[in-house]
Gaussian input, Z-matrix of N, CA and C with variables (Angstrom, degrees):
# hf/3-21g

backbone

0 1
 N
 C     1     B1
 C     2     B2     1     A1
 N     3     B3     2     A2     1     D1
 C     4     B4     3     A3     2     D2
 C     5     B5     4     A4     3     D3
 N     6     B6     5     A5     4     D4
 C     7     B7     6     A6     5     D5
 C     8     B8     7     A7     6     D6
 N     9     B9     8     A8     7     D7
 C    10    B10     9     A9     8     D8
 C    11    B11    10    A10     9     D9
 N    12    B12    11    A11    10    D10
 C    13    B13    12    A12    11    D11
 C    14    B14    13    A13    12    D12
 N    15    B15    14    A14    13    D13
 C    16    B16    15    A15    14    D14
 C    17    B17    16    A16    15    D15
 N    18    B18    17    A17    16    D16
 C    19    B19    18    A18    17    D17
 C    20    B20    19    A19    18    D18
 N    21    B21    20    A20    19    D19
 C    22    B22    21    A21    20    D20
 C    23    B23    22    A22    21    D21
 N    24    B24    23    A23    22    D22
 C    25    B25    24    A24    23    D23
 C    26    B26    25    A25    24    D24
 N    27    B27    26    A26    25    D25
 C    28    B28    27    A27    26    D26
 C    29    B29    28    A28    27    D27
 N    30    B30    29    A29    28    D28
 C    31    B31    30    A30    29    D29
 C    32    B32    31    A31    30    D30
 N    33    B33    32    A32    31    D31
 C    34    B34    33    A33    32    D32
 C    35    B35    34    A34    33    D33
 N    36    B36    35    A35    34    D34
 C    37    B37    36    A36    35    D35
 C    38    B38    37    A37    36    D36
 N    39    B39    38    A38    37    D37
 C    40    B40    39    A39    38    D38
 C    41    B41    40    A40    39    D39
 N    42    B42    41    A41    40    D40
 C    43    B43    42    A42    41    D41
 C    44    B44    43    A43    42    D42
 N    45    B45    44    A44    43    D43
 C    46    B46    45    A45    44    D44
 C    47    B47    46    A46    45    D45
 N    48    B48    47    A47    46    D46
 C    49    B49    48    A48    47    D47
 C    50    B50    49    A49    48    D48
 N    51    B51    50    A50    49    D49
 C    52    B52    51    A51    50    D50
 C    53    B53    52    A52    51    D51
 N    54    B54    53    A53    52    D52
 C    55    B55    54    A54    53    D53
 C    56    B56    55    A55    54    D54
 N    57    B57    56    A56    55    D55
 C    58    B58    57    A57    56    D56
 C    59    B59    58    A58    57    D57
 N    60    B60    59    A59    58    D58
 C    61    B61    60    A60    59    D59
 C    62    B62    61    A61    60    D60
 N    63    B63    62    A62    61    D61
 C    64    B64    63    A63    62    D62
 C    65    B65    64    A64    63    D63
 N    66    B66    65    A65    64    D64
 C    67    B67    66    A66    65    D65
 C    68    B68    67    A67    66    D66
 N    69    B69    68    A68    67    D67
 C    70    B70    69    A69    68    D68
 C    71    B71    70    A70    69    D69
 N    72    B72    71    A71    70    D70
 C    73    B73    72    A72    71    D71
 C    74    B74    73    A73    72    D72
 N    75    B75    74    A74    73    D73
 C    76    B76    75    A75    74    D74
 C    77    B77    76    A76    75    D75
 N    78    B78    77    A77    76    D76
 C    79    B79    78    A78    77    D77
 C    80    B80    79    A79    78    D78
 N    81    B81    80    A80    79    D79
 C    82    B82    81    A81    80    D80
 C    83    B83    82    A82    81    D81
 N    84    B84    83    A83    82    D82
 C    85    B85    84    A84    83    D83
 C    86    B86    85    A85    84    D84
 N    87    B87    86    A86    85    D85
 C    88    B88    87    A87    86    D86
 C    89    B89    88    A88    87    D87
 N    90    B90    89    A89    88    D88
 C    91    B91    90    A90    89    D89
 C    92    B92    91    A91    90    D90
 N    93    B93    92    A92    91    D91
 C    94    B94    93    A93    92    D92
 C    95    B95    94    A94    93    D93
 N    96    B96    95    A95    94    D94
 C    97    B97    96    A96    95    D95
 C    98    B98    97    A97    96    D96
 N    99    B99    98    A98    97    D97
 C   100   B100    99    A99    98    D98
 C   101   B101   100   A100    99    D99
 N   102   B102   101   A101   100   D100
 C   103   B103   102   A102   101   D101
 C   104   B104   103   A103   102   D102
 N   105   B105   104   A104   103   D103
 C   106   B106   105   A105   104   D104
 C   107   B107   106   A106   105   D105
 N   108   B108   107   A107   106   D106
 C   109   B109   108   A108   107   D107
 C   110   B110   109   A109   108   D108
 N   111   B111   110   A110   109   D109
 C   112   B112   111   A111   110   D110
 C   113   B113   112   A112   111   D111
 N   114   B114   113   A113   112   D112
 C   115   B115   114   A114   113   D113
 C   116   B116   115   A115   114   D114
 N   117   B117   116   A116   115   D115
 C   118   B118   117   A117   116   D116
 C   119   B119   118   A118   117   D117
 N   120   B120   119   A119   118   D118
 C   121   B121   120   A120   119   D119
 C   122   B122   121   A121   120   D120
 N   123   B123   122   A122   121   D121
 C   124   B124   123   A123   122   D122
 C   125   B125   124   A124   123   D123
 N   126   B126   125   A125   124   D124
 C   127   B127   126   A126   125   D125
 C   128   B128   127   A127   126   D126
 N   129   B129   128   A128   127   D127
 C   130   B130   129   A129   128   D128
 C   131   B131   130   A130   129   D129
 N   132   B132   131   A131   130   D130
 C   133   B133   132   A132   131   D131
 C   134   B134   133   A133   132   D132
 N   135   B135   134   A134   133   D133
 C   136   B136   135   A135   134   D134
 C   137   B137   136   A136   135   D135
 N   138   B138   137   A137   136   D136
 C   139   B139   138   A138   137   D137
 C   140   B140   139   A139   138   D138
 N   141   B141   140   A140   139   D139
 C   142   B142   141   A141   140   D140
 C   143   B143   142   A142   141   D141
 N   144   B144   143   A143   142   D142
 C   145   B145   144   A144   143   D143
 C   146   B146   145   A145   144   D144
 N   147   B147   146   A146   145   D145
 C   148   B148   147   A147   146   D146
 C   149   B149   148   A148   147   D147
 N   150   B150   149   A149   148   D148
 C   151   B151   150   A150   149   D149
 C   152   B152   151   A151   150   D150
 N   153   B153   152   A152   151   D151
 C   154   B154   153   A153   152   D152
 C   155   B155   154   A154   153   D153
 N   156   B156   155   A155   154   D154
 C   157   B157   156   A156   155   D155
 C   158   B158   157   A157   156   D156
 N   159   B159   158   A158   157   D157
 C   160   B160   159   A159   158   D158
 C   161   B161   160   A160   159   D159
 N   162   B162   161   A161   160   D160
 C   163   B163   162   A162   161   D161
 C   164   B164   163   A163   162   D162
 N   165   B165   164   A164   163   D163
 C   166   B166   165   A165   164   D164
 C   167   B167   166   A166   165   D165
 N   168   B168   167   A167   166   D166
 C   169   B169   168   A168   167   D167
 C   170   B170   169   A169   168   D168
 N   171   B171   170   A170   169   D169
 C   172   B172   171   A171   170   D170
 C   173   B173   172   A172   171   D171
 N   174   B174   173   A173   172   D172
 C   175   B175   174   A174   173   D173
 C   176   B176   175   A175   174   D174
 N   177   B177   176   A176   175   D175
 C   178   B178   177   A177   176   D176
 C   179   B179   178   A178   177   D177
 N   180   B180   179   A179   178   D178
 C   181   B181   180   A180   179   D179
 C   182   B182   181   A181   180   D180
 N   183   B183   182   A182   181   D181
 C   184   B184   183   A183   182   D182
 C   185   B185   184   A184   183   D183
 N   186   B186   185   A185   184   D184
 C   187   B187   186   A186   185   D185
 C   188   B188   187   A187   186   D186
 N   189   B189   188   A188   187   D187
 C   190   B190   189   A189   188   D188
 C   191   B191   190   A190   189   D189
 N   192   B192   191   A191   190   D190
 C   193   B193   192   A192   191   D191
 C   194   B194   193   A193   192   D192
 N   195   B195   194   A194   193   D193
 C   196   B196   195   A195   194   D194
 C   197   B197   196   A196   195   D195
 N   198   B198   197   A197   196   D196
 C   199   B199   198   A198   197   D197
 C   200   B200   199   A199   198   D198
 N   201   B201   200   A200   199   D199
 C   202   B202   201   A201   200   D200
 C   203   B203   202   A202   201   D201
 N   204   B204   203   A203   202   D202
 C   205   B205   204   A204   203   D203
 C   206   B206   205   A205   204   D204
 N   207   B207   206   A206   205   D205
 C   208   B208   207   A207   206   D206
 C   209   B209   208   A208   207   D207
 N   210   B210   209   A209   208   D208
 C   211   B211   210   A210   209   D209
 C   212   B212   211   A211   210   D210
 N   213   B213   212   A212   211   D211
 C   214   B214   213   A213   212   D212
 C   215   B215   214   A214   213   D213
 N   216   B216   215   A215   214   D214
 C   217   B217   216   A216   215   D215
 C   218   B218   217   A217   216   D216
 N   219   B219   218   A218   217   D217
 C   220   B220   219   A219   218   D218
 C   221   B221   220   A220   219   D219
 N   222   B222   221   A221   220   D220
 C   223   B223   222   A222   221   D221
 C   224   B224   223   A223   222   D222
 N   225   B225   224   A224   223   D223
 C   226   B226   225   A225   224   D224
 C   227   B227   226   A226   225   D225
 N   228   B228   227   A227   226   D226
 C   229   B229   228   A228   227   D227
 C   230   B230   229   A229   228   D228
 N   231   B231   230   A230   229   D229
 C   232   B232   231   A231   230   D230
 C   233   B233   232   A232   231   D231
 N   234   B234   233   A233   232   D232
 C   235   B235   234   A234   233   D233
 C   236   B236   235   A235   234   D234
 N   237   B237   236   A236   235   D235
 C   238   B238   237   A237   236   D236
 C   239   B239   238   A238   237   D237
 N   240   B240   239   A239   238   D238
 C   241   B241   240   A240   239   D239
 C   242   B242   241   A241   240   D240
 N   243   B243   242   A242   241   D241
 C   244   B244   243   A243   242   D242
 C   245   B245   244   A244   243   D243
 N   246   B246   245   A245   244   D244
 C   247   B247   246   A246   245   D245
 C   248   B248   247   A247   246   D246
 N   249   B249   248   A248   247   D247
 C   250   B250   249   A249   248   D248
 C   251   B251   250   A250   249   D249
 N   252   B252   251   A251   250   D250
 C   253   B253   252   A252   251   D251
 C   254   B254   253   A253   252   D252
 N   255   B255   254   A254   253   D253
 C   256   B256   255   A255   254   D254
 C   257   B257   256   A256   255   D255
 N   258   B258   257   A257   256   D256
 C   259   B259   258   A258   257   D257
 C   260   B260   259   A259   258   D258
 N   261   B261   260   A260   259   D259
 C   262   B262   261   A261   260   D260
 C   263   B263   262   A262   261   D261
 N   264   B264   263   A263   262   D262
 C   265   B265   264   A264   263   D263
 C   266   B266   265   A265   264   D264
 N   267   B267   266   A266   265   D265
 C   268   B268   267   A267   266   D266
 C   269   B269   268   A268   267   D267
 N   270   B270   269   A269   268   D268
 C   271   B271   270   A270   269   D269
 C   272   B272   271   A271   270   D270
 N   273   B273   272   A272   271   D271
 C   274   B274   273   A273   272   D272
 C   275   B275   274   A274   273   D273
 N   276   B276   275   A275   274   D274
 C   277   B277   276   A276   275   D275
 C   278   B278   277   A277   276   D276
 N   279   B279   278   A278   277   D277
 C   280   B280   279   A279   278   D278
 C   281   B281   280   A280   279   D279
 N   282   B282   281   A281   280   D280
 C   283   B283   282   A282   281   D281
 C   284   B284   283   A283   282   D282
 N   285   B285   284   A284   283   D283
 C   286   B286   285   A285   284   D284
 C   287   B287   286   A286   285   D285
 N   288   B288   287   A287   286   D286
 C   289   B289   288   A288   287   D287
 C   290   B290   289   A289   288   D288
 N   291   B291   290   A290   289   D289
 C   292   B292   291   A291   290   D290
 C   293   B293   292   A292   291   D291
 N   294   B294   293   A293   292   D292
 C   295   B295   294   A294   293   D293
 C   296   B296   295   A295   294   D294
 N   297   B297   296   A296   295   D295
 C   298   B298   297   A297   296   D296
 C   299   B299   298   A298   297   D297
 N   300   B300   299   A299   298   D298
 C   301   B301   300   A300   299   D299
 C   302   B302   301   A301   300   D300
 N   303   B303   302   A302   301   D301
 C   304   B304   303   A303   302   D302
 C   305   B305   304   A304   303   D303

   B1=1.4495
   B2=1.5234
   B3=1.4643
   B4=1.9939
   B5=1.3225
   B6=1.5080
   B7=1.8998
   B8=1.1792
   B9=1.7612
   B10=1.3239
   B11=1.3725
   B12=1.3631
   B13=1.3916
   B14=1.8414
   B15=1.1705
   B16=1.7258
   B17=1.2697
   B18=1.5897
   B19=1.3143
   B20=1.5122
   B21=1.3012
   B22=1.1622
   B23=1.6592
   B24=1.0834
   B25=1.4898
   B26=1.9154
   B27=1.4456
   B28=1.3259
   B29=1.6028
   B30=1.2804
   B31=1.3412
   B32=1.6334
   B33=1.1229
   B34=1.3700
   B35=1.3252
   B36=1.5664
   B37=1.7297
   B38=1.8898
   B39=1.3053
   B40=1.6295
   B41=1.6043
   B42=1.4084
   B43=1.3456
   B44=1.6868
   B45=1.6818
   B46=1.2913
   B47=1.7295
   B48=1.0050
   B49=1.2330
   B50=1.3652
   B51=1.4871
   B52=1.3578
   B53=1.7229
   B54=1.2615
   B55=2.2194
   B56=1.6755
   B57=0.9552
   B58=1.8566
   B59=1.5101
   B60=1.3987
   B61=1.7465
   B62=1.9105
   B63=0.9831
   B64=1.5065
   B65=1.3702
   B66=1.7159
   B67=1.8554
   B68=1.6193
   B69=0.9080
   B70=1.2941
   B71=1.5260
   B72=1.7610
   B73=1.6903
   B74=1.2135
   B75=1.7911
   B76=1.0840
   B77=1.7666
   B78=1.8579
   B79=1.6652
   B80=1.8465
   B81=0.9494
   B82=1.0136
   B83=1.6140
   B84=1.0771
   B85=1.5093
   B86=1.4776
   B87=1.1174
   B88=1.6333
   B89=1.0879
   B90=0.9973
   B91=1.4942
   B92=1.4471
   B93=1.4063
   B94=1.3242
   B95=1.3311
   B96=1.7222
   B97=1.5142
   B98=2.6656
   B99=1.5787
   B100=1.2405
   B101=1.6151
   B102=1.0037
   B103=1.6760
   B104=1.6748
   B105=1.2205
   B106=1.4583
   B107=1.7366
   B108=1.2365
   B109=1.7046
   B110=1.7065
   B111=1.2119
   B112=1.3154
   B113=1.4805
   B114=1.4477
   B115=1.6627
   B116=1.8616
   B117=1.1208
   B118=1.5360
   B119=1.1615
   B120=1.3922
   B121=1.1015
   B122=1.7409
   B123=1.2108
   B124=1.3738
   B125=1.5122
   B126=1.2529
   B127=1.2409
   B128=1.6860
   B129=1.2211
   B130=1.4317
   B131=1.5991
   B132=1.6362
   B133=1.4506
   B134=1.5651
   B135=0.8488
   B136=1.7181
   B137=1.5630
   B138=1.4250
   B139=1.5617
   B140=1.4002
   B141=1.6112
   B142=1.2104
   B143=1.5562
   B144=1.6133
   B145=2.0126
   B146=1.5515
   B147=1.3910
   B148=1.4986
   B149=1.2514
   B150=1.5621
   B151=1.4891
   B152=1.7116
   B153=1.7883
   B154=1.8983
   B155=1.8342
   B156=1.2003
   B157=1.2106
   B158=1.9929
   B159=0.7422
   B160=1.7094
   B161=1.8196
   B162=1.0727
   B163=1.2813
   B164=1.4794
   B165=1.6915
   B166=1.2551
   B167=1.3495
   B168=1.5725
   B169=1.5390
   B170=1.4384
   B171=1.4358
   B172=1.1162
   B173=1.8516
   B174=1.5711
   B175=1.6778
   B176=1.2960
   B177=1.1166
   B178=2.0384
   B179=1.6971
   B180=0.7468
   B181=1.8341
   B182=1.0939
   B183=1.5515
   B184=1.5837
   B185=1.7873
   B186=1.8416
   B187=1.7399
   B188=1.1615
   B189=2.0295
   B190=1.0857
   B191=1.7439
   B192=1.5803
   B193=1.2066
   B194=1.3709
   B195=1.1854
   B196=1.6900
   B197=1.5956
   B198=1.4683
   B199=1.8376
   B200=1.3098
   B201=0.8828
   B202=2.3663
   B203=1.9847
   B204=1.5026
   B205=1.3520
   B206=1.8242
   B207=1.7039
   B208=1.9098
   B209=1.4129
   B210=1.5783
   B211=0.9764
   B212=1.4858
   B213=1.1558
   B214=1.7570
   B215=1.2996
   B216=1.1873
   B217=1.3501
   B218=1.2020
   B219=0.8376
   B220=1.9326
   B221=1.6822
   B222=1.4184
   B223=1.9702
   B224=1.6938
   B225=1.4001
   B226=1.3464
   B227=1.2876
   B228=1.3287
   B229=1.5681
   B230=1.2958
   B231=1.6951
   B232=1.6991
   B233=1.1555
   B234=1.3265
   B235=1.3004
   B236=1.6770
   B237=1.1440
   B238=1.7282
   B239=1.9171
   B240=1.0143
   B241=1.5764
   B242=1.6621
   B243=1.5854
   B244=1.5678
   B245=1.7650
   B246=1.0677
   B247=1.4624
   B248=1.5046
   B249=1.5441
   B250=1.1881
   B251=1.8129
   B252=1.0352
   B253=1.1925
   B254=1.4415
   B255=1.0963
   B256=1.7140
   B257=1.1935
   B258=1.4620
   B259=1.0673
   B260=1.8997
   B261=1.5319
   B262=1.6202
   B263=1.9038
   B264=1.8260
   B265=1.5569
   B266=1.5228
   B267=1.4930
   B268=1.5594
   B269=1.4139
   B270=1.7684
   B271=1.3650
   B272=1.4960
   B273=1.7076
   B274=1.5242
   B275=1.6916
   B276=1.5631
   B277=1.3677
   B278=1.1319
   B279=1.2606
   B280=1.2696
   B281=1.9780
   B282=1.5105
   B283=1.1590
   B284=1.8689
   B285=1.2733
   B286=1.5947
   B287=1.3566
   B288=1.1801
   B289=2.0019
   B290=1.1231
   B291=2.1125
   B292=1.3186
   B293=1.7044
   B294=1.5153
   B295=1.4211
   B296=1.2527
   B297=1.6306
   B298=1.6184
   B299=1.3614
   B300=0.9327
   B301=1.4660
   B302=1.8189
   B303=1.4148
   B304=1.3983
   B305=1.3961
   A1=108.15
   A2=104.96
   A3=101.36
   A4=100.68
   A5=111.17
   A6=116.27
   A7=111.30
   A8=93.35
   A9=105.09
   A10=129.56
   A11=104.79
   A12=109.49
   A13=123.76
   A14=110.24
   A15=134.93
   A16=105.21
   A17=129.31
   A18=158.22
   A19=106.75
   A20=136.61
   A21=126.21
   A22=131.74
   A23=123.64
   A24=110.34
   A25=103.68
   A26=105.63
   A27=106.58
   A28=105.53
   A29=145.09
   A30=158.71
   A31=105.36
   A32=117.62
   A33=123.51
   A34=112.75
   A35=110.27
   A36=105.30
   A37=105.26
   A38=122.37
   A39=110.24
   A40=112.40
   A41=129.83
   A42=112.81
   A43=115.49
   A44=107.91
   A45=112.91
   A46=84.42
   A47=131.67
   A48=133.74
   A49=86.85
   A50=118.57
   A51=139.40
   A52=99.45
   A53=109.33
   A54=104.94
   A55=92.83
   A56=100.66
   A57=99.99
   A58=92.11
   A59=110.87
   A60=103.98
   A61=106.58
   A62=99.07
   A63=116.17
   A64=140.01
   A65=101.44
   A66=126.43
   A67=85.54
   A68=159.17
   A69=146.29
   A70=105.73
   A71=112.17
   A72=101.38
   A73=136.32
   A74=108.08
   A75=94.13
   A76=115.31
   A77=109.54
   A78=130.22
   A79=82.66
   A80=119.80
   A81=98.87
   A82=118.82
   A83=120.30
   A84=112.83
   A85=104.63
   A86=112.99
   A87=106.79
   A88=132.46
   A89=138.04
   A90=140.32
   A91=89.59
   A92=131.95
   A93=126.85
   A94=123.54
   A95=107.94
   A96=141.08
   A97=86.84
   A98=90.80
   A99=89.12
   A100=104.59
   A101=109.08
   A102=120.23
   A103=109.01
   A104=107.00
   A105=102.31
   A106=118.58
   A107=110.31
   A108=123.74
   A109=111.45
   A110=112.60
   A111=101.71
   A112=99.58
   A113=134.25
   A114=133.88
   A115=75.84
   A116=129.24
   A117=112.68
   A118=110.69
   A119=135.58
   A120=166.94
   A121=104.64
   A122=112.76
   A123=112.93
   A124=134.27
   A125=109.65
   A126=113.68
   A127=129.91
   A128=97.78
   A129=103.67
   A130=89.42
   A131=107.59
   A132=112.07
   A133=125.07
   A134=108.74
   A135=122.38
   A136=106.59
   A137=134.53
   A138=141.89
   A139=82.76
   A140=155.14
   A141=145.85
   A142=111.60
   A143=91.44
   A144=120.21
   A145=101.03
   A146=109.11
   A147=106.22
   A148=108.87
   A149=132.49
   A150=127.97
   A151=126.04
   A152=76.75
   A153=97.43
   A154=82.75
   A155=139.83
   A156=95.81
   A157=127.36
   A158=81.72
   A159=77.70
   A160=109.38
   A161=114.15
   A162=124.37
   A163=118.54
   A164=111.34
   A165=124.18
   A166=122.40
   A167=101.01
   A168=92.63
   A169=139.53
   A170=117.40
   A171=156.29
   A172=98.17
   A173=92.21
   A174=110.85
   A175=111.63
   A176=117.82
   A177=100.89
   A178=106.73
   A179=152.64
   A180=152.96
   A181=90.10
   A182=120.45
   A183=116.53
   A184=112.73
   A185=92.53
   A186=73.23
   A187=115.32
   A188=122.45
   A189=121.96
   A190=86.58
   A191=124.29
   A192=115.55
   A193=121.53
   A194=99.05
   A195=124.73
   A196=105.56
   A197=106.48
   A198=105.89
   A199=110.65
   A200=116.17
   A201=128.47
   A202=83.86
   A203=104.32
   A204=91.42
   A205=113.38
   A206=94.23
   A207=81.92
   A208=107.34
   A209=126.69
   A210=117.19
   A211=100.93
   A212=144.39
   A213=132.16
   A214=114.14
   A215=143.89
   A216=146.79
   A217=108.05
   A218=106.80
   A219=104.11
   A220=107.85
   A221=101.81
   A222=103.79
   A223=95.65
   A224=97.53
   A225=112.72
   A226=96.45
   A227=137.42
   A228=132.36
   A229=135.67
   A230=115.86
   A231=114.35
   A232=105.87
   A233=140.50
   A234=129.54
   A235=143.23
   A236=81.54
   A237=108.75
   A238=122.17
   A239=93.61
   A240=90.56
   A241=126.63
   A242=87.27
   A243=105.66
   A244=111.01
   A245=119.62
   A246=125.59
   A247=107.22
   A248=104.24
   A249=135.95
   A250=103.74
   A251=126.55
   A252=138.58
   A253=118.72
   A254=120.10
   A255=126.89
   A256=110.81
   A257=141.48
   A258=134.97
   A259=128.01
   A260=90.80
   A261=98.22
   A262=122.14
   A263=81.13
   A264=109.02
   A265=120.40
   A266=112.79
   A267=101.43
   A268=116.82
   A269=106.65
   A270=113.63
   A271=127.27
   A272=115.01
   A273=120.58
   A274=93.44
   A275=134.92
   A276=116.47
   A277=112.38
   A278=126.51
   A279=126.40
   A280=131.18
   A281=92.20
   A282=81.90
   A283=119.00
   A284=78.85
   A285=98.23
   A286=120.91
   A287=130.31
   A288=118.81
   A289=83.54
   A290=91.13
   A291=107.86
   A292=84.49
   A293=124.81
   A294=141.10
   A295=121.46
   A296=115.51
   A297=93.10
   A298=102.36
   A299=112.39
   A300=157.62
   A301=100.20
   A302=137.19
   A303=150.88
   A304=93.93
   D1=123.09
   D2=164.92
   D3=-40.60
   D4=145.54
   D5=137.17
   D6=-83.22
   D7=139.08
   D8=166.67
   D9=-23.98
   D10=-70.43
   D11=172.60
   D12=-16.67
   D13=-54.79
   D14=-176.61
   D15=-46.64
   D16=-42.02
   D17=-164.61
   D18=-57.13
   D19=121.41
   D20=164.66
   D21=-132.24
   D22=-172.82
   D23=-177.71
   D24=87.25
   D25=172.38
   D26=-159.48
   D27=-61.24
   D28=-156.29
   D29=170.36
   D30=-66.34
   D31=-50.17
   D32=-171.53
   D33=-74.11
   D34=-47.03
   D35=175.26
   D36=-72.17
   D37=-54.45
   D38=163.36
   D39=-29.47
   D40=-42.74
   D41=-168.15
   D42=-85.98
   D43=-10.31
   D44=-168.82
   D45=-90.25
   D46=-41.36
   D47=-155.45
   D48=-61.42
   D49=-88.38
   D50=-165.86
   D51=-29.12
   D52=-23.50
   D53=-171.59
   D54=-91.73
   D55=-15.17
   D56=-169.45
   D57=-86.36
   D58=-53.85
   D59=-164.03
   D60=-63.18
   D61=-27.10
   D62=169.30
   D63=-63.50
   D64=-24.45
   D65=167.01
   D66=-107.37
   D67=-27.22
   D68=-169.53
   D69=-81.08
   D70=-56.70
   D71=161.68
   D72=-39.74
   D73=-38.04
   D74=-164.15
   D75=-105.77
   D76=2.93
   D77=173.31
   D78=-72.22
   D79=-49.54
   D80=-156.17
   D81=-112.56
   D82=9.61
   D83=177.87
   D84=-105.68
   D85=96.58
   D86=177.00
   D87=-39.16
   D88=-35.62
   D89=-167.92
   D90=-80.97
   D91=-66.00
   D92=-169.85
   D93=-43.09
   D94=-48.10
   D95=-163.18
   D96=-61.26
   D97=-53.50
   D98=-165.98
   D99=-62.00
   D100=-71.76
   D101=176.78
   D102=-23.45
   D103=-55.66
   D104=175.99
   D105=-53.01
   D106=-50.25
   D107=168.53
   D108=-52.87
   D109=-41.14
   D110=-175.89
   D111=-81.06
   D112=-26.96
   D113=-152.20
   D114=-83.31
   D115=-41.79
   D116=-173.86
   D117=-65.94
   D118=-57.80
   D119=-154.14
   D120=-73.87
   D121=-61.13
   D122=165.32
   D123=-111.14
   D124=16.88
   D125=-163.11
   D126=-75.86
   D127=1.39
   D128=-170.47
   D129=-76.66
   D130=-46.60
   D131=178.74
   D132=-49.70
   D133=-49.42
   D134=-171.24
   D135=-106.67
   D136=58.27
   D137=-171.15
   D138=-59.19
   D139=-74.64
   D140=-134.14
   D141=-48.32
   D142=-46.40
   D143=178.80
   D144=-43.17
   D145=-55.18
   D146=-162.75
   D147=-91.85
   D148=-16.66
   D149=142.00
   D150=-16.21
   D151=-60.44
   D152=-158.37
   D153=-80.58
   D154=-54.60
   D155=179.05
   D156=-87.09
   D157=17.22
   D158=164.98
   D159=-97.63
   D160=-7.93
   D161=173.65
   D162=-76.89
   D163=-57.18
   D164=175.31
   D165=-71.57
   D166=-52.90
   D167=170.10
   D168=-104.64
   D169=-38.65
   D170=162.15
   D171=-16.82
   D172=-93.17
   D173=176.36
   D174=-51.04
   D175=-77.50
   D176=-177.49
   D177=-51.59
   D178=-5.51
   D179=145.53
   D180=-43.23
   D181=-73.14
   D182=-136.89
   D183=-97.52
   D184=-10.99
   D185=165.17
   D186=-67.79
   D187=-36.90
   D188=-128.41
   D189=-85.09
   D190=-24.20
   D191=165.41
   D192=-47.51
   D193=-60.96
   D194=-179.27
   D195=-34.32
   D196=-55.35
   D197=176.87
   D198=-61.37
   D199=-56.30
   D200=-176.68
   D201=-41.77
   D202=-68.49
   D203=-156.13
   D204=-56.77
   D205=-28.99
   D206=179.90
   D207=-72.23
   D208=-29.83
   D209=-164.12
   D210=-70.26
   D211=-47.91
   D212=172.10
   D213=-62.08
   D214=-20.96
   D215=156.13
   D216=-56.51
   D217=-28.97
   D218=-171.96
   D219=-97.37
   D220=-27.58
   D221=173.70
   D222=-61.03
   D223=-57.22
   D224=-166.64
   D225=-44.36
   D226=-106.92
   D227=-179.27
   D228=-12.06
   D229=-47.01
   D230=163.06
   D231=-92.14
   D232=17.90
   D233=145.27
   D234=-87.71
   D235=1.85
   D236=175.56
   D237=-92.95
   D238=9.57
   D239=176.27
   D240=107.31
   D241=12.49
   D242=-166.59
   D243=78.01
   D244=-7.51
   D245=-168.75
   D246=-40.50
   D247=-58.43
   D248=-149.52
   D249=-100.10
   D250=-37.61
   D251=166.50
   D252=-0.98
   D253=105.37
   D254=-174.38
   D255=87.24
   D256=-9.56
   D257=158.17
   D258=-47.53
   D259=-44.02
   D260=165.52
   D261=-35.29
   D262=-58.95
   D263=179.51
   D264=-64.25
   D265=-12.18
   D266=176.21
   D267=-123.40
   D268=0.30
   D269=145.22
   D270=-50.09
   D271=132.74
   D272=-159.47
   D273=-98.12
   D274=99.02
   D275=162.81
   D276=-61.42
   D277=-45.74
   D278=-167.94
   D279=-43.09
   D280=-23.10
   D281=151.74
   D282=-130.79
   D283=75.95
   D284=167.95
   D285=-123.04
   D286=134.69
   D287=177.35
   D288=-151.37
   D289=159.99
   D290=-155.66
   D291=-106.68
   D292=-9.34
   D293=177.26
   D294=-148.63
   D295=156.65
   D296=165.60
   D297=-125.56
   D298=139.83
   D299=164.26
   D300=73.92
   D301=-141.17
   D302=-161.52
   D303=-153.11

């Protein structure tokens, strides 16, 4: 997976990028591409399978979303006049998902 860091251009093109490099790993890396099909496909059976990939790929995906999105949430808020200021900061991502479970 790129790091974030590597990522450039405003917030929005970093986040399109980062979803592309992310369908591109996984169109094209076989092993990943398969594993993922079977973790849907069989996963109720084999929970360890869909552990190990929600570990490897899954989670580092979604922090690195997770940061892009606080990081524009947070321009957004101290960029308004102080109005909004700390609101970024006492927003809970943690319970936010973009899915549940694999």
């Amino acid at each position: 997976m790129t790091a974030i860091g590597s990522l450039r251009g405003s917030r929005a093109d970093r986040i399109r990028d980062l979803l592309l490099i992310a369908y591109e790993n996984t169109a094209n890396e076989g092993k990943t591409r398969e594993l993922l099909r079977l973790s849907i496909a069989e996963g109720t059976r084999f929970p360890e399978m869909v552990d190990c990939l929600h570990e490897q790929f899954i989670a580092p995906t979604l922090a690195a979303l997770t940061g892009l999105v606080e990081q524009g949430i947070a321009r957004v808020y101290t960029g308004c006049g102080g109005r909004h200021a700390g609101r970024a900061r006492d927003f809970d991502f943690s319970r936010c998902r973009l899915a549940s479970g694999v």
